[in-house]
C-alpha positions as semicolon CSV with decimal commas, in nm:
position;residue;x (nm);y (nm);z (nm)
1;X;0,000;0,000;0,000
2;X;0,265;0,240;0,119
3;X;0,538;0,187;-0,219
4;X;0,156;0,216;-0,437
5;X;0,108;0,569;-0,277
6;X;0,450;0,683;-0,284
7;X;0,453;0,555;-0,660
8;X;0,160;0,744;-0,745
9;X;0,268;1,092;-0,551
10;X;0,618;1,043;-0,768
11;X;0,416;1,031;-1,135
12;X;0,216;1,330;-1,022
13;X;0,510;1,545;-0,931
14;X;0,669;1,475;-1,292
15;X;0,326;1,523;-1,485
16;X;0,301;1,847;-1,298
17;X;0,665;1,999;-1,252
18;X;0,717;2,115;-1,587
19;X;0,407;2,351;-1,541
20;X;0,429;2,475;-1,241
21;X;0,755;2,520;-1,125
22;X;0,746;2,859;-1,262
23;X;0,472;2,976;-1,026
24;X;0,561;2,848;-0,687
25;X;0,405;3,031;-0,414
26;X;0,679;3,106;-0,107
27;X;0,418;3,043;0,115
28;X;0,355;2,673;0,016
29;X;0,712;2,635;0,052
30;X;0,738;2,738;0,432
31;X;0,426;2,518;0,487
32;X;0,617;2,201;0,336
33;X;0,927;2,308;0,558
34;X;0,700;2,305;0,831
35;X;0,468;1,987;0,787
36;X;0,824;1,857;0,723
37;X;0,911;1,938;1,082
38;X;0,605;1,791;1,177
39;X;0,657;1,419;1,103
40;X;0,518;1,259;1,408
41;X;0,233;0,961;1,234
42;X;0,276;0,591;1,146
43;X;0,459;0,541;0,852
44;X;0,167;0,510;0,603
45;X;0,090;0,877;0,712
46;X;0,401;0,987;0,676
47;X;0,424;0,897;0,334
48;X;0,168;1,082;0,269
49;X;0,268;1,403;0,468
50;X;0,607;1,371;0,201
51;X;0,460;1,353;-0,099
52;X;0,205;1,649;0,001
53;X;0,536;1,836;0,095
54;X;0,689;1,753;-0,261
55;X;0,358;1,880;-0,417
56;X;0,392;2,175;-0,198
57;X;0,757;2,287;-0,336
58;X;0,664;2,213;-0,713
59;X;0,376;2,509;-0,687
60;X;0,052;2,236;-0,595
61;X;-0,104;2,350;-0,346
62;X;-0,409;2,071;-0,223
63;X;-0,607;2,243;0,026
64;X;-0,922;2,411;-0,052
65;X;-0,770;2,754;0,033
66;X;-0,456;2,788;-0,176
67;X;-0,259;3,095;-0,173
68;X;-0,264;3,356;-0,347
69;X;0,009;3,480;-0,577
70;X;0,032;3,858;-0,640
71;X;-0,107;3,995;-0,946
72;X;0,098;4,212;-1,160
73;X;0,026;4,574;-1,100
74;X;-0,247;4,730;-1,300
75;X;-0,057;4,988;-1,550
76;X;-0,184;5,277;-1,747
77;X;-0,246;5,244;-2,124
78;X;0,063;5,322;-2,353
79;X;-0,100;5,336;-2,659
80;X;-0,274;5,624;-2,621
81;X;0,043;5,812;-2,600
82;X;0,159;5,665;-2,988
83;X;-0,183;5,704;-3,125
84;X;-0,462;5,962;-3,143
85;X;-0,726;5,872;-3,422
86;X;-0,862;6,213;-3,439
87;X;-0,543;6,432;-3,449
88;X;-0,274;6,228;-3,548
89;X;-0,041;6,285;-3,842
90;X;-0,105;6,052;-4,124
91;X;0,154;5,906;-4,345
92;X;0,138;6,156;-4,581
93;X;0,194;6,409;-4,296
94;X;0,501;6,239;-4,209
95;X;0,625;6,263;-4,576
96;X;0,603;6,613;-4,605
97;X;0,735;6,705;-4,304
98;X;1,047;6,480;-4,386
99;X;1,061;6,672;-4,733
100;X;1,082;6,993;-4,519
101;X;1,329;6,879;-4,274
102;X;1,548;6,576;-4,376
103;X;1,887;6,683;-4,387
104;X;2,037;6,479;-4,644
105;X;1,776;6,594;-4,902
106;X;1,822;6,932;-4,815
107;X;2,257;6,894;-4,898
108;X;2,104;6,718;-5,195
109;X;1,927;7,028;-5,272
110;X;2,241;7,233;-5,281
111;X;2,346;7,028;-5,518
112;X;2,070;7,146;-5,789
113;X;2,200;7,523;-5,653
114;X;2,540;7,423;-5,733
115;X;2,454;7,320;-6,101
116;X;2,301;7,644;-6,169
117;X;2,610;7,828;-6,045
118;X;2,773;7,648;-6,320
119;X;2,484;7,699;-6,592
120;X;2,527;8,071;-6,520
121;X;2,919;8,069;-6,538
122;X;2,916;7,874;-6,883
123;X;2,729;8,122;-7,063
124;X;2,931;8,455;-6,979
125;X;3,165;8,537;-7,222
126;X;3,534;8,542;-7,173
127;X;3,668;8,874;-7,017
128;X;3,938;9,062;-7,242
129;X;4,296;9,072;-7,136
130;X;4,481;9,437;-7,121
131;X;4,860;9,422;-7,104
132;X;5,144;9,720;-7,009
133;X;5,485;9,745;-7,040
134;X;5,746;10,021;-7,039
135;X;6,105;9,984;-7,090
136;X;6,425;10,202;-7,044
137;X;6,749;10,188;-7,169
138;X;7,021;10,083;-6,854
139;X;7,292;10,354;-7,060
140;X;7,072;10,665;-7,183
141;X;6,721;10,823;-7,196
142;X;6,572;10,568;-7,403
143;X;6,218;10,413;-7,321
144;X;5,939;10,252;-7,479
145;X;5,558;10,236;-7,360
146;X;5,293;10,007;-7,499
147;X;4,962;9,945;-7,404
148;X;4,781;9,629;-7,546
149;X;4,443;9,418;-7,540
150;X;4,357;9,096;-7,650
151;X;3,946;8,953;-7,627
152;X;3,917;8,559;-7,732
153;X;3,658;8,479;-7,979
154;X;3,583;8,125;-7,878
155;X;3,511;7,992;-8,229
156;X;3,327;7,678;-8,320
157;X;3,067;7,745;-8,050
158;X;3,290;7,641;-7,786
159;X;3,078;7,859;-7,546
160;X;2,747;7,712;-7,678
161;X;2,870;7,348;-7,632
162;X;2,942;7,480;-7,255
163;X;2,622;7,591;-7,190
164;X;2,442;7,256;-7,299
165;X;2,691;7,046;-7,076
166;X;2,592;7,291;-6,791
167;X;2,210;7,273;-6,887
168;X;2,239;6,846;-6,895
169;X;2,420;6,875;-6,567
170;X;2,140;7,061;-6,386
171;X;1,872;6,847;-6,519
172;X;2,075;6,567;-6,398
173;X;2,082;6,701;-6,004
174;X;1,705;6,797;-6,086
175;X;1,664;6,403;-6,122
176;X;1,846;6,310;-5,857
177;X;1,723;6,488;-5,584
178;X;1,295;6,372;-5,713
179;X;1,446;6,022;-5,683
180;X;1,603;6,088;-5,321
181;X;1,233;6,263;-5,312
182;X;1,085;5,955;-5,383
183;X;1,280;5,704;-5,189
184;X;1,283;5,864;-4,894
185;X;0,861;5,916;-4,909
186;X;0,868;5,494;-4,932
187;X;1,123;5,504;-4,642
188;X;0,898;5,720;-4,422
189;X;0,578;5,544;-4,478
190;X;0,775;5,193;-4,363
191;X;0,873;5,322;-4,113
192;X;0,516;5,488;-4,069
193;X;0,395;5,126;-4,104
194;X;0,638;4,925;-3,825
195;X;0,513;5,201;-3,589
196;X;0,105;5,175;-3,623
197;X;0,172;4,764;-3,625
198;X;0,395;4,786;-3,315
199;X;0,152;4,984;-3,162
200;X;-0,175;4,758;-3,296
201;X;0,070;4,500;-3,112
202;X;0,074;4,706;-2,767
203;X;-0,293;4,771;-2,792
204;X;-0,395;4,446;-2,845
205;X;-0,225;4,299;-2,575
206;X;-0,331;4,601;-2,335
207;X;-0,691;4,461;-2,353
208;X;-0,584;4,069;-2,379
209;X;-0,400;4,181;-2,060
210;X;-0,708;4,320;-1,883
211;X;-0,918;4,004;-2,032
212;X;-0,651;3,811;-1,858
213;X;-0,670;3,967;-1,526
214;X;-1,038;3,903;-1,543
215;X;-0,970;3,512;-1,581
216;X;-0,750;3,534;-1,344
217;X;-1,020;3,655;-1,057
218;X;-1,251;3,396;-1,211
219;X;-1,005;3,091;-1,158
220;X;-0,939;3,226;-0,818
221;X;-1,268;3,236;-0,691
222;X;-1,349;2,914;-0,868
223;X;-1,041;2,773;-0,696
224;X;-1,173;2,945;-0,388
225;X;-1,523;2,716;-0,414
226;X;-1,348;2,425;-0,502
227;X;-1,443;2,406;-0,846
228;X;-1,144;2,424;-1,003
229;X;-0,802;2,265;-0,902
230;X;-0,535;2,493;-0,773
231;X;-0,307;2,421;-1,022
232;X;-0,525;2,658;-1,268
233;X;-0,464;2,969;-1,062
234;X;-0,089;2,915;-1,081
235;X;-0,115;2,842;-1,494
236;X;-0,344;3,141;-1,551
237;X;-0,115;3,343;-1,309
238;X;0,219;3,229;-1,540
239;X;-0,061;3,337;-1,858
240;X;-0,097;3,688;-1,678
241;X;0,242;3,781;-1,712
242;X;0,351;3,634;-2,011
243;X;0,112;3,883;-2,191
244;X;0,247;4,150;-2,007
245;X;0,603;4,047;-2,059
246;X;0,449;4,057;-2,430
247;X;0,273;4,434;-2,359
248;X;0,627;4,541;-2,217
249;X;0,800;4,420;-2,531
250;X;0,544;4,565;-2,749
251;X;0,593;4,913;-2,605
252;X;0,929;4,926;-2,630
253;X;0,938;4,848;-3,023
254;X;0,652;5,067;-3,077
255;X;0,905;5,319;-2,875
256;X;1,186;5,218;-3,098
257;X;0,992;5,243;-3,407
258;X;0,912;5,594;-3,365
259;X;1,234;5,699;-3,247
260;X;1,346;5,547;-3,587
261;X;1,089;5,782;-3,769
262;X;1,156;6,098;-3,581
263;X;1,530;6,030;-3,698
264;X;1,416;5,957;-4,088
265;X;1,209;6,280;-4,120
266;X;1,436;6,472;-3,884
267;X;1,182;6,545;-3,605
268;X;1,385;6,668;-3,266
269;X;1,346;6,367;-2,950
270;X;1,164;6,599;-2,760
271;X;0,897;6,711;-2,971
272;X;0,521;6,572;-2,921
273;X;0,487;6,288;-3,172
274;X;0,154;6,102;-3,273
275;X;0,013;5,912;-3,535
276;X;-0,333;5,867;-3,678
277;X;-0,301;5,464;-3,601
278;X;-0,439;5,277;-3,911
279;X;-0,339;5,107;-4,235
280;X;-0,454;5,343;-4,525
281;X;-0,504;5,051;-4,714
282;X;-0,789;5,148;-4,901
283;X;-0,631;5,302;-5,192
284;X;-0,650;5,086;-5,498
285;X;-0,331;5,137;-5,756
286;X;-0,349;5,182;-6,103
287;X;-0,308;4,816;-6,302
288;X;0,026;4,727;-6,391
289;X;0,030;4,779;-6,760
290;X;-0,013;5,157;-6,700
291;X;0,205;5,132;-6,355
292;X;0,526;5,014;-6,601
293;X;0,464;5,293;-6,842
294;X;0,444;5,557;-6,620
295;X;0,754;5,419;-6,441
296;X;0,941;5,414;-6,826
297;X;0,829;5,724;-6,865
298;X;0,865;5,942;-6,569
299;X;1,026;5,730;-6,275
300;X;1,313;5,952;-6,110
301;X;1,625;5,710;-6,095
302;X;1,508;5,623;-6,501
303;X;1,532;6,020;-6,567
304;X;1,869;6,050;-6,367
305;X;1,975;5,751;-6,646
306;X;1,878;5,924;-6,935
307;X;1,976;6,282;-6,781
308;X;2,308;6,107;-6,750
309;X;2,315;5,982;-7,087
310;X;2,242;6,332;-7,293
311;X;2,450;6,489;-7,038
312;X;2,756;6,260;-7,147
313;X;2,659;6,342;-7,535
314;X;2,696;6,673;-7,413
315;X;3,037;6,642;-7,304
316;X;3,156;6,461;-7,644
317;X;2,988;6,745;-7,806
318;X;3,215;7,007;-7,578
319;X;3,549;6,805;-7,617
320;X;3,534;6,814;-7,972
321;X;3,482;7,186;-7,986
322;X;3,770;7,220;-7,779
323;X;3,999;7,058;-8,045
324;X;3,882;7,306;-8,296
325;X;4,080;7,611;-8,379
326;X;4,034;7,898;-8,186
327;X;4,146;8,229;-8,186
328;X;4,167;8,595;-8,067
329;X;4,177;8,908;-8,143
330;X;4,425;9,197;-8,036
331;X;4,538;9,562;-8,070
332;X;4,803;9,785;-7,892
333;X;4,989;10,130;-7,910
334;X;5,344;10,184;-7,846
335;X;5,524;10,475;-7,787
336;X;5,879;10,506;-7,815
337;X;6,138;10,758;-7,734
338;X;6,504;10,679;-7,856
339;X;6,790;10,886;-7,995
340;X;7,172;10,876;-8,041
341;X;7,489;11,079;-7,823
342;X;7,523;11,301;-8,128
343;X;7,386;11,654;-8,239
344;X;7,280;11,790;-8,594
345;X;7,087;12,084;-8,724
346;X;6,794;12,082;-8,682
347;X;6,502;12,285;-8,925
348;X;6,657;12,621;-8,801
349;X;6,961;12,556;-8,859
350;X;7,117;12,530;-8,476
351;X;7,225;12,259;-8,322
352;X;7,016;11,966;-8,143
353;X;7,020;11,642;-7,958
354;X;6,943;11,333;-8,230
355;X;6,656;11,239;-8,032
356;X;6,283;11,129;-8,184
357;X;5,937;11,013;-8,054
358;X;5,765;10,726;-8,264
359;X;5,420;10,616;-8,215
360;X;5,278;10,274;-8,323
361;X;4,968;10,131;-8,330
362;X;4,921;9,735;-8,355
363;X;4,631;9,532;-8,513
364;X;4,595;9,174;-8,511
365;X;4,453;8,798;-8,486
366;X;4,605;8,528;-8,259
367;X;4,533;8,155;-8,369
368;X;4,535;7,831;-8,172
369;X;4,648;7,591;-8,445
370;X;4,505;7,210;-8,310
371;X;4,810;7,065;-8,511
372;X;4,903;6,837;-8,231
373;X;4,660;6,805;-7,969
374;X;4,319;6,815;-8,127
375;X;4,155;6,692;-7,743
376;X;4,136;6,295;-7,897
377;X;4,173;6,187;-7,523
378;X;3,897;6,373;-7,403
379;X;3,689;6,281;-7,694
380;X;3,784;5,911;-7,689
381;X;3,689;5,918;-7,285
382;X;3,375;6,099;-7,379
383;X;3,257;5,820;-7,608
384;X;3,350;5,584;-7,348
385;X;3,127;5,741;-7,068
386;X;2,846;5,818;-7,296
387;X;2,834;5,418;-7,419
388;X;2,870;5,346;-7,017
389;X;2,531;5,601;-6,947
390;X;2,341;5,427;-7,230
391;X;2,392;5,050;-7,106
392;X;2,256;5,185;-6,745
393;X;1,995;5,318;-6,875
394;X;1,892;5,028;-7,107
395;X;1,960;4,815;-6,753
396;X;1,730;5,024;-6,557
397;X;1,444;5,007;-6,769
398;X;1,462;4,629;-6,761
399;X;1,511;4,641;-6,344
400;X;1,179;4,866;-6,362
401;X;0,996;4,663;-6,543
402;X;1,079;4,367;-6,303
403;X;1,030;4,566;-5,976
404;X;0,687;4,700;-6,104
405;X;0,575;4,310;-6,144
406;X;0,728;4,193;-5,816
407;X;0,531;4,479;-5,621
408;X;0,187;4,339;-5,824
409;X;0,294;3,999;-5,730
410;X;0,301;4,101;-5,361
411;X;0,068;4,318;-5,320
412;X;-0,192;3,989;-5,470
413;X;-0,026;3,766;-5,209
414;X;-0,093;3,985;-4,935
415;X;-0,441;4,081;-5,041
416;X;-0,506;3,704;-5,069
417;X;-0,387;3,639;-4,715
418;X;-0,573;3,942;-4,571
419;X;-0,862;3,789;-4,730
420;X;-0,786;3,468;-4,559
421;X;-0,732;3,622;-4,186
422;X;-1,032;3,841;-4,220
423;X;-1,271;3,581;-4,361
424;X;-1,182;3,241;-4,208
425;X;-0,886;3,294;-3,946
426;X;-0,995;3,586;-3,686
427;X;-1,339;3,524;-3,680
428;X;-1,313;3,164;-3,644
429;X;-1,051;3,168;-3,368
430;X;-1,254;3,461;-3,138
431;X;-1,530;3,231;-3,215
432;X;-1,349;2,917;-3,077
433;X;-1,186;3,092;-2,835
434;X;-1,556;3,153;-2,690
435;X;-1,652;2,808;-2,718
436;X;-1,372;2,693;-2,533
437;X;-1,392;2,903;-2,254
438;X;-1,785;2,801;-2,209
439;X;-1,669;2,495;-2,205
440;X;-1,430;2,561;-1,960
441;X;-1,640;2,678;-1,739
442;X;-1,912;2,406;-1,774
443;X;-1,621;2,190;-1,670
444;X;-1,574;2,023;-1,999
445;X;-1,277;2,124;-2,100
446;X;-0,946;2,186;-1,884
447;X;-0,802;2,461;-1,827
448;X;-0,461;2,379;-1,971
449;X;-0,710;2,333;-2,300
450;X;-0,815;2,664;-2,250
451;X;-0,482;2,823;-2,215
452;X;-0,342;2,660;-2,519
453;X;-0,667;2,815;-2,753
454;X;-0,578;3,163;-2,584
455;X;-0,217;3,130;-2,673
456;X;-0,329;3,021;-3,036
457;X;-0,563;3,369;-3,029
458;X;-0,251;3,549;-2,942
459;X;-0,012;3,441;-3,213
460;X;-0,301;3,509;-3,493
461;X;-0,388;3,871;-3,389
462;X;-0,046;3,957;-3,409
463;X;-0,006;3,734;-3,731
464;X;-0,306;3,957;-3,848
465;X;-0,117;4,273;-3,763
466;X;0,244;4,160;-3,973
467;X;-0,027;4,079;-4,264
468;X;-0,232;4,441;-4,228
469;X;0,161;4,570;-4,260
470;X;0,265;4,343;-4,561
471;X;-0,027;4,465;-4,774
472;X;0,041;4,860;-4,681
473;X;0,424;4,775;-4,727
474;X;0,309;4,625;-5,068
475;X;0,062;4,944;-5,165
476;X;0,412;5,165;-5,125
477;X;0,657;4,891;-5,315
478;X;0,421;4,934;-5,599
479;X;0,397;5,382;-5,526
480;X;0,768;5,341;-5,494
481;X;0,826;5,116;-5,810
482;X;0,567;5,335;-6,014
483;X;0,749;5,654;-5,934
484;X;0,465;5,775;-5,825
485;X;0,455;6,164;-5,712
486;X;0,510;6,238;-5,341
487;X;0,272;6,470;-5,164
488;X;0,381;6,824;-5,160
489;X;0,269;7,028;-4,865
């Protein structure tokens, strides 16, 4: 009788360890230490007496009145300090204030200032060049002024050619700044979206947590009447703070999220931050056929290929101007005072120093012959980079064309699994999540059953959330790939 007991105390203490250890009450364990102290019956008893005291430091407690563990404190709501459905900044709010603030863009920016610096300075014409010189003679009175000027004539529209280089060039920084434009709207809205599902996250298990404290009372006071075994109290009590483990981890990546869009539209720590909350995913975009022309046609990066590409036709266009013949024009007046240590007569017959002022006056063209260097380097490496723009650009089209029909291909998956959550997933597990608490309750079901179908409620809601994401992420990989405008303030 005694090794049948002891037997089956010893298969109940393994069945039950690996759930309960977590949750031992200290209490129990001072009142095994004690009953411990306390072994004064026959043998039979005290058998008994050991096996309640192993029950009593694995967590089971077998009296009527087990204790009570201590509930987690009740905590404020967090979510209402992320989201605010009324006043909120939508996505589009975030993207123009990132277009107005982000920092890189705005050095980007300077760029398209810098290019019209250098538009301006290619079409001024060349300033003239004035020269002066005097010389003296080291033995005697002799000297010689002149005064010149020379103005280059930049033949073969060697000016022109600089102007169109200059023009591609700003048209090129125009392009590259609307695709920075247009990247960084995608960017924003991501990281728009991994903030409203982190906080969907936190808010969902702020009320599962509330719902859980709730069970929690009920298991106690069914515990309490004897209805329910005391090992429920301790499993629902390990069920109460896992979820708010999971509301704690929530809030901090909703936290981190938004710190991670503050710093990607350039928003200060400290200033108030909220967002509307939901997935703006009831836009519909265009269908793909017109999604890939309009990309062809007008996506940024695409423009920046074939701004790069005229710009480098440009250049050939310059260096072979440059190997023309040029020239320039010039003109100068001399004046020169000279004589000799000897005297004649003069027209009135006296005497006089041989001494005479001469003036000149010079007229003229100055060539640059392109005998020898004719700028066939410059040319040749002109060619070169203009071949290298095309091939991008060919490249880029094809990439385009492929991005714009993997963003269709996602955005269908996701719509067909948001179809599938919303139509047979979420309703079906609240639904059996229902039934299986009834049952619960009704005693026809244990509670470990109900724990598992509350843990299976858990990991769809938030699998519902990282879908509701996937198809907004999927609505702004197809804006993104389509080029589509960004919102302007």
């Amino acid at each position: 009788m005694r090794r049948r007991v002891c037997l089956k105390v010893v298969i109940a203490s393994l069945l039950l360890v690996s759930s309960a250890r977590s949750a031992v009450p200290q209490s129990a364990k001072r009142e095994a230490r004690q009953a411990r102290e306390k072994a004064t019956e026959p043998e039979e008893g005290a058998a008994a007496r050991g096996a309640a005291s192993e029950q009593g430091e694995i967590g089971v407690v077998r009296s009527g009145n087990p204790t009570k563990p201590v509930l987690s404190l009740q905590t404020a709501s967090s979510y209402s300090r992320f989201i605010d459905p009324v006043n909120g900044l939508t996505a589009d709010d975030f993207v123009r204030y990132a277009l107005a603030h982000n920092g890189e863009l705005a050095a980007a920016r300077q760029m398209i200032a810098e290019a019209r610096g250098r538009l301006r300075q290619a079409g001024l014409r060349p300033n003239p060049m004035v020269e002066s010189s005097y010389q003296r003679a080291v033995t005697g009175p002799d000297n010689n002024t002149m005064i010149g000027a020379e103005l280059p004539l930049e033949l073969g529209g060697r000016r022109k050619a600089r102007e169109a280089e200059a023009q591609r060039e700003l048209e090129l920084r125009e392009a590259e700044v609307a695709d920075f434009e247009r990247k960084l709207a995608a960017e924003v809205r991501m990281k728009y979206a991994d903030t409203v599902a982190a906080a969907r996250n936190l808010k969902f298990t702020e009320d599962l947590l509330t719902l859980t404290r709730d069970s929690h009372r009920l298991v106690q006071a069914r515990v309490e009447r004897g209805k329910s075994a005391p090992l429920d109290q301790n499993v629902v009590f390990v069920e109460l703070n896992r979820v708010d483990a999971m509301r704690i981890n929530f809030e901090s990546k909703t936290e981190s999220a938004l710190f991670e869009l503050r710093k990607i539209i350039g928003m200060p720590p400290a200033e108030s931050l909220q967002l509307r909350g939901e997935f703006d995913n009831g836009r519909q975009p265009t269908t793909q056929s017109d999604a890939i022309r309009g990309a062809l046609s007008s996506r940024p990066d695409l423009v920046v290929a074939r701004a790069a590409e005229t710009l480098a036709q440009a250049q050939i266009e310059q260096a072979r101007v440059e190997g023309k013949v040029d020239a320039s024009i010039f003109a100068n007046y001399q004046r020169q005072n000279m004589g000799f240590g000897v005297r004649g007569f003069n027209d009135a017959g006296a005497l006089a120093p041989v001494q005479g002022i001469f003036h000149y006056a010079a007229f003229g063209v100055r060539l640059t012959l392109p005998v020898r260097n004719q700028n066939e380097g410059n040319i040749e490496a002109a060619i070169a980079a203009a071949e290298g723009a095309r091939k991008r650009r060919e490249f880029n089209e094809i990439v385009v064309r492929n991005e714009v029909a993997a963003a269709y291909a996602r955005l269908e998956r996701a719509r067909a699994a948001l179809a599938v959550y919303r139509d047979n997933v979420r309703n079906q597990a609240q639904l059996n999540l229902n039934v299986v608490q009834q049952t619960y309750t009704l005693g026809q079901k244990s509670f470990l059953d109900y724990i598992n179908e509350h843990r299976r409620f858990i990991d769809i809601e938030t699998g519902y959330t990282d879908t509701l994401k996937e198809y907004f992420n999927s609505l702004i990989e197809i804006e993104r790939a389509a080029g589509s405008p960004v919102p302007t303030a």
